[in-house]
C-alpha positions as CSV (number, residue, x, y, z in Angstrom):
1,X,-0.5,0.1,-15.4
2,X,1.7,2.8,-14.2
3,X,2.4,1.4,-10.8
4,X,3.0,-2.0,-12.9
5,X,5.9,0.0,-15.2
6,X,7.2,1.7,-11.9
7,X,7.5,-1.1,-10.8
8,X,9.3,-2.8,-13.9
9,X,6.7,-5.2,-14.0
10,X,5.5,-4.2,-17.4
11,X,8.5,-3.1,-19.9
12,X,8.1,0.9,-21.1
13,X,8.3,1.0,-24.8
14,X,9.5,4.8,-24.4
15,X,10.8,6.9,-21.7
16,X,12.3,6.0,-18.6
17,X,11.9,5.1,-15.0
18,X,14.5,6.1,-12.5
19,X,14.1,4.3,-8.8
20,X,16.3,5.4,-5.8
21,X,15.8,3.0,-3.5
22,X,14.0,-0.1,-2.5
23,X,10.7,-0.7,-3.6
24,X,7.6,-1.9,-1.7
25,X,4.7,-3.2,-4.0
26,X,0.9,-2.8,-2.6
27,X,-0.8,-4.1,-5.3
28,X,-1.8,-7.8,-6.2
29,X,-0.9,-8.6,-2.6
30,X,-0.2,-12.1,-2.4
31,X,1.3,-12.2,-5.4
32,X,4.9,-14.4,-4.4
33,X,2.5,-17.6,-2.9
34,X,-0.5,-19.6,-3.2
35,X,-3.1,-20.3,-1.2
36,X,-2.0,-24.1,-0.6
37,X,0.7,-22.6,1.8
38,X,0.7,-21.8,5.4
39,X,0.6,-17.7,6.3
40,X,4.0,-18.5,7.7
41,X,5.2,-20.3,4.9
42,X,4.2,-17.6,2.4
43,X,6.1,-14.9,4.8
44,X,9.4,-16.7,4.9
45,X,9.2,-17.0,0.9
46,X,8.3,-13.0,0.6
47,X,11.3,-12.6,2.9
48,X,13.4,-14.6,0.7
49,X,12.1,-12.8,-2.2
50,X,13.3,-10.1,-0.4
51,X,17.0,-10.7,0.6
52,X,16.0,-11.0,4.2
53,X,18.4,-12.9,6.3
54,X,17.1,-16.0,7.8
55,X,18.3,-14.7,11.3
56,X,15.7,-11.9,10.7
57,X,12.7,-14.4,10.0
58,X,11.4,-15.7,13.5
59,X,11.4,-11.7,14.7
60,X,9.5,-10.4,11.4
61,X,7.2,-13.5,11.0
62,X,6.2,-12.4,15.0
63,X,5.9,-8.8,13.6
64,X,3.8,-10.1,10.5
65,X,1.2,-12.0,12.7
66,X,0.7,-9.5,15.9
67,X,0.0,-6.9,12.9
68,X,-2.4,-8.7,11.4
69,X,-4.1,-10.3,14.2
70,X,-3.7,-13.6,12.6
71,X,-2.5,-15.0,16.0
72,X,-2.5,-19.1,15.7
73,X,-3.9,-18.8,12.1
74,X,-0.4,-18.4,11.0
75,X,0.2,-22.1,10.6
76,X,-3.2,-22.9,8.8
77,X,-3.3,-22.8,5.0
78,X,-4.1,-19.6,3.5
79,X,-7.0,-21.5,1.8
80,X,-8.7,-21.9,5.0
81,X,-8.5,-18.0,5.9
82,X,-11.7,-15.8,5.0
83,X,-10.5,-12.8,2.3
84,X,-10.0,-10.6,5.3
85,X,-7.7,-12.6,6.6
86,X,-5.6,-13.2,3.6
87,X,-5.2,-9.4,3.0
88,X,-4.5,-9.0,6.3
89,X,-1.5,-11.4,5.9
90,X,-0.4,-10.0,2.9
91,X,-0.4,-6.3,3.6
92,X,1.3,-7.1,6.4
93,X,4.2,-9.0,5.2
94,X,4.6,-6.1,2.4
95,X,5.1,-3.7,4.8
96,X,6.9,-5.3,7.6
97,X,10.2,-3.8,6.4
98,X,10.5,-0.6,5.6
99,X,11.5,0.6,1.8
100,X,12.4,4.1,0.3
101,X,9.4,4.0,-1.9
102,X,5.9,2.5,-1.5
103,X,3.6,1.9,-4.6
104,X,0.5,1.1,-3.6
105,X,-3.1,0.3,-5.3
106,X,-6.6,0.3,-3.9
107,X,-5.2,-2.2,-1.0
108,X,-5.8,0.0,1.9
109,X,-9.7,-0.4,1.5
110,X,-9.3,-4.1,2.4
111,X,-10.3,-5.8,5.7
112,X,-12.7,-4.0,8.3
113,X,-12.3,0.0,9.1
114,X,-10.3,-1.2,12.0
115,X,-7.8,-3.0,9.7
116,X,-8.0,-0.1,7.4
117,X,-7.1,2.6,10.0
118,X,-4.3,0.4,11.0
119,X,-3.5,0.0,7.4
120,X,-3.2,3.7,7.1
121,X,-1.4,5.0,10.4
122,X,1.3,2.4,9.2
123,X,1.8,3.5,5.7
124,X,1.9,7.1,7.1
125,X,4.1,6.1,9.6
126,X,6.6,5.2,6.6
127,X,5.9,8.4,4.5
128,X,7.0,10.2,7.8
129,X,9.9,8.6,8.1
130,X,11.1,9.9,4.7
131,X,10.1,7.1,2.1
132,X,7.6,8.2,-1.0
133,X,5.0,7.0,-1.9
134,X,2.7,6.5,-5.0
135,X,-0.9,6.3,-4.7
136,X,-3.1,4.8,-7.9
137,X,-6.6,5.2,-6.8
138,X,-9.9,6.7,-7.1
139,X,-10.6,7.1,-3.3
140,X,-9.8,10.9,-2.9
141,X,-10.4,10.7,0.6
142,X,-7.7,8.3,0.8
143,X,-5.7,10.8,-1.4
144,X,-6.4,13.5,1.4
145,X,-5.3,11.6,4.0
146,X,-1.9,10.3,2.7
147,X,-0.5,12.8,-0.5
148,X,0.7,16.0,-0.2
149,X,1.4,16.6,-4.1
150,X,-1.6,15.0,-6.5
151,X,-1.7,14.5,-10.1
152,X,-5.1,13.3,-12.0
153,X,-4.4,10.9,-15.4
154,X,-6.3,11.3,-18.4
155,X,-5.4,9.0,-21.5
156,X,-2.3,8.2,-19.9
157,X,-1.1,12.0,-19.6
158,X,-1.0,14.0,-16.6
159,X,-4.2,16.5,-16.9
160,X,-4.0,18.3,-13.6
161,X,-0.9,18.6,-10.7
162,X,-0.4,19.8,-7.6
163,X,-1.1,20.3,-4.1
164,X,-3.7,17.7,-3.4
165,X,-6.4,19.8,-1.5
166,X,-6.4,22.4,-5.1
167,X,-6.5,19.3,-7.6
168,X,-8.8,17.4,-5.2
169,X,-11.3,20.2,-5.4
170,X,-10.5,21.2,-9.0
171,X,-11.6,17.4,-9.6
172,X,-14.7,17.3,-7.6
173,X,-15.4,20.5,-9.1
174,X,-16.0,22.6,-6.2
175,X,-16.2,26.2,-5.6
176,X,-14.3,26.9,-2.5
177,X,-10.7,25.5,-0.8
178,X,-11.3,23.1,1.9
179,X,-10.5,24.6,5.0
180,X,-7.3,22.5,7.0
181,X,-8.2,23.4,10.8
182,X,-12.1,23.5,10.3
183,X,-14.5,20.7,11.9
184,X,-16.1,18.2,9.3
185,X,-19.9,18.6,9.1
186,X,-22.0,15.7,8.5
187,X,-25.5,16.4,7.1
């Protein structure tokens, strides 16, 4: 829900929302197509969604498929690609321009750990590069690894805010600060 009104998908009925820049949605992926059209066909409409110039297609659809490792699938129907796949397409046409602001949903825990990874080095990528981001999840690993400032939601009002490592542990109610430069240990 509140990715969806950041978004102006859903309409507020109070307050405000104030966006500076272009917006990148990571959630219902797949959401400008169907599954009856080609992966190619489905990134030239996302890029048409998105203003792109047709002069910019043949370079981004080649971006789009050596990201996703679709390779020759990009011509096959959607219909015929295994869930893995499809996410695969459609996180990578979502982020193969770069926005000022990235909302994103539970999407980077699609595909295999590979994918994942890849998914994550490339959204960091973008957050280093100076865009923001916000993350809706319940993954706090996930929240470790890509948010320097956290807030936690209860009833639709923030509860808790801050630097992530204090709220994560506040959260998770433990004792002690997690320690940046120390070695993980696995029991």
């Amino acid at each position: 829900t509140l990715l969806r009104a950041l978004a102006d998908i859903y309409p507020l009925r109070k307050g405000r929302v104030v966006r500076l820049g272009q917006i990148a949605t990571l959630f219902e992926l797949g959401g400008v197509g169907g599954v009856f059209m080609t992966g190619r066909a489905y990134v030239h409409r996302w890029l048409r969604f998105n203003g792109v110039s047709r002069k910019h297609f043949p370079d981004l659809v080649e971006e789009v498929r050596d990201f996703s490792g679709l390779e020759g699938r990009l011509d096959d129907l959607i219909n015929t690609y295994s869930a893995g796949m499809a996410a695969r397409l459609y996180f990578s046409t979502a982020t193969c321009l770069d926005h000022q602001i990235y909302l994103i949903d539970e999407v980077l825990s699609v595909g295999d750990e590979y994918f994942q990874a890849k998914c994550l080095r490339r959204i960091r990528e973008r957050l280093s590069k100076g865009a923001s981001g916000v993350l809706a999840t319940h993954d706090w690993s996930a929240i470790l690894r890509l948010c320097e400032q956290t807030n936690t939601l209860e009833k639709g009002r923030i509860s808790y805010s801050g630097a992530t490592e204090s709220i994560i542990c506040k959260h998770l109610n433990l004792s002690r600060q997690i320690e940046q430069n120390s070695p993980a240990r696995f029991m």
